[in-house]
N, C-alpha and C positions, 0 to 999 in steps of 0.2 A: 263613864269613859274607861276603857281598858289601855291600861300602860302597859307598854313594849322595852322589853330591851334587846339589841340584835348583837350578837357577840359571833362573828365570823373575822378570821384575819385576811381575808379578802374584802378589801373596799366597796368593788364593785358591785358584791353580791348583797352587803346592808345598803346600797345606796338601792340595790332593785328592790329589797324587801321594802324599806321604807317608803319607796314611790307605792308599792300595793298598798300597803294599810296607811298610811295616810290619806288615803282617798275613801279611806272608811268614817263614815262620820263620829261611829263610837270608837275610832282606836288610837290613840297618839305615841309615838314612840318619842320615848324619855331620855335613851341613852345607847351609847355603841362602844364598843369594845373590839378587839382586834387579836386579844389575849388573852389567857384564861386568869392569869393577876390582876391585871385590869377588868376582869368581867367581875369578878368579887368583889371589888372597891365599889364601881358602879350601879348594880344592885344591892348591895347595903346600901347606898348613898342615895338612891331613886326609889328606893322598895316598889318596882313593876308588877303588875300582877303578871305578868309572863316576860318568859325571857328566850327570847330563839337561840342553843346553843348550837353551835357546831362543835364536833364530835372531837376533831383534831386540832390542835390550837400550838402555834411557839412556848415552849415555855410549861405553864400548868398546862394541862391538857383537860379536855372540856369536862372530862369524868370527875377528874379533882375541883374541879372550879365547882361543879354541880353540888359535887358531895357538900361542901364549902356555903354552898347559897343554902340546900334546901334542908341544911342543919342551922344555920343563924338565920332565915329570914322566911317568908310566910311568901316568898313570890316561886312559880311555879314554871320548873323549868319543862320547855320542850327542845327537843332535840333534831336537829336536823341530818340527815344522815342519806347516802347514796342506799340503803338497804341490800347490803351484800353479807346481811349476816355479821357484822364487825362484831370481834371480840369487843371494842371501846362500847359498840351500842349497848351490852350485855351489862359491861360493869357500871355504864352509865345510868341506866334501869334500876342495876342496885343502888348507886348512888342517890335515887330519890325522882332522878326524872320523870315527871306525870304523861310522858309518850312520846313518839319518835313523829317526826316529818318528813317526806323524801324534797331533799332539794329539786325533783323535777317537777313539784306538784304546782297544780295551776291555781292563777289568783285566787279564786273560789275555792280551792283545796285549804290553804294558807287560810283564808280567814276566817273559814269554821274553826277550822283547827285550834285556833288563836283561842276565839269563842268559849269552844270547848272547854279550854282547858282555865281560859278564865274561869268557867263557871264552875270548875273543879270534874267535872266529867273526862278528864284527859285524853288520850286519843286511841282506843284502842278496838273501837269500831271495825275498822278494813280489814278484810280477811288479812291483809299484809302483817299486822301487828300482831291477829293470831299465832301465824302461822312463826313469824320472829319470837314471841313468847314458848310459846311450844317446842321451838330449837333451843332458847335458853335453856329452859329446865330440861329435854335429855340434855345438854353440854354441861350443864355445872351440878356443882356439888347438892345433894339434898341439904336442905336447910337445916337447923336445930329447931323443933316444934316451941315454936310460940309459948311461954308459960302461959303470957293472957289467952291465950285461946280457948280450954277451960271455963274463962268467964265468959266467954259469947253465951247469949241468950240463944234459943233453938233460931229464931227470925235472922238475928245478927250473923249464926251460921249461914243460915240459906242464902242471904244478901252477899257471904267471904264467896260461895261457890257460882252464885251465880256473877260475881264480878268478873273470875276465873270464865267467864266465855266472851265479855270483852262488852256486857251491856253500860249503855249510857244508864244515865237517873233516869228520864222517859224512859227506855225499856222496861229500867227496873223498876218505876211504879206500874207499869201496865199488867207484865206480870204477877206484882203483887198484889195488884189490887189496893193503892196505898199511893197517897199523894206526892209530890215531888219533892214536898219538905219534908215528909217524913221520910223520906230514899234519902236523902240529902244528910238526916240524924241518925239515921242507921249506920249508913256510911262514916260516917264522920265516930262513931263509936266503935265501930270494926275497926278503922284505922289506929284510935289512941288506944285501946284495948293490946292489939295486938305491936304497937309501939312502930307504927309505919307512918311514913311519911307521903305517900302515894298511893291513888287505886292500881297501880301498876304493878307496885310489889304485890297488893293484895292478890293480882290477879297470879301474881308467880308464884305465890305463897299457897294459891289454892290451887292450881298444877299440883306443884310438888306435893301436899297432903291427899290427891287424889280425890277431892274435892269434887 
């Protein structure tokens, strides 16, 4: 079963979220939020395996609230966002967020999505999110090169650069020729390696290295 937490300070838009995925059979939503203080308390106190943030919130705003979840806690924020490019989406990204969602997407949009990022694959598939990543890194600063980077094994490289084009774990065992648990352990050692919390950053991180 995949837990939800929906943290929008519009009512009406968790009460629609929660009518889609509750009609899912594997998805049940655990907790809702209104505010980015109250979205902290909540997911510590639910541990979700996802959490639908919105972007702008009263109060903490969703960037801080993120940064806040996905340094204390193992559940995986996604972001919900009109897609205009938002400075918040950007910092939100930095913050740890595992991918963005447009609030116009349709039921079946939403609950891959959800999916996805339960399964740690986040959402960076649609050209949309390329093309959003790809505006990140020309808009912001180049990063400070990784110390652990250095310790990437040659394989673990190839996995940082080919995250950097936005593939899932299927793509990326297919291209490798290598199973989905082993894309899954690759992954997961590029991440604590390079001390990320997301294949999202990884995929900014390997932009900006020209990866």
């Amino acid at each position: 079963m995949i837990t939800v937490a929906l943290i929008d300070d519009h009512a009406a838009i968790r009460l629609g979220l929660s009518m889609i995925l509750s009609r899912e059979e594997d998805m049940e939503v655990v907790a809702e939020a209104g505010n980015g203080a109250s979205a902290v308390t909540v997911v510590r106190t639910h541990q979700p395996d996802v959490v639908l943030m919105d972007i702008r919130l009263p109060g903490v705003d969703g960037i801080e609230a993120t940064r806040q979840i996905t340094g204390s806690t193992r559940s995986n924020v996604l972001i919900l966002t009109t897609f205009d490019l938002d400075e918040y989406v950007f910092g939100a990204l930095r913050a740890g967020a595992s991918g963005f969602l447009l609030k116009t997407a349709s039921a079946d949009e939403l609950t891959h999505a959800v999916r996805s990022v339960a399964a740690g694959d986040g959402v960076l598939a649609p050209q949309a999110a390329r093309t959003l990543i790809g505006e990140f890194v020309r808009s912001a600063p180049t990063s400070v090169v990784p110390a652990g980077l250095g310790e990437l094994t040659g394989r673990e490289r190839q996995v940082l650069a080919l995250l950097g084009t936005g593939m899932s774990n299927a793509e990326l065992a297919h291209r490798l020729g290598v199973s989905a648990p082993t894309v899954k352990t690759h992954v997961s050692r590029v991440l604590s390696k390079l001390n990320l919390t997301s294949r999202v950053q990884a995929a900014i991180l390997a932009h900006e290295l020209g990866l």
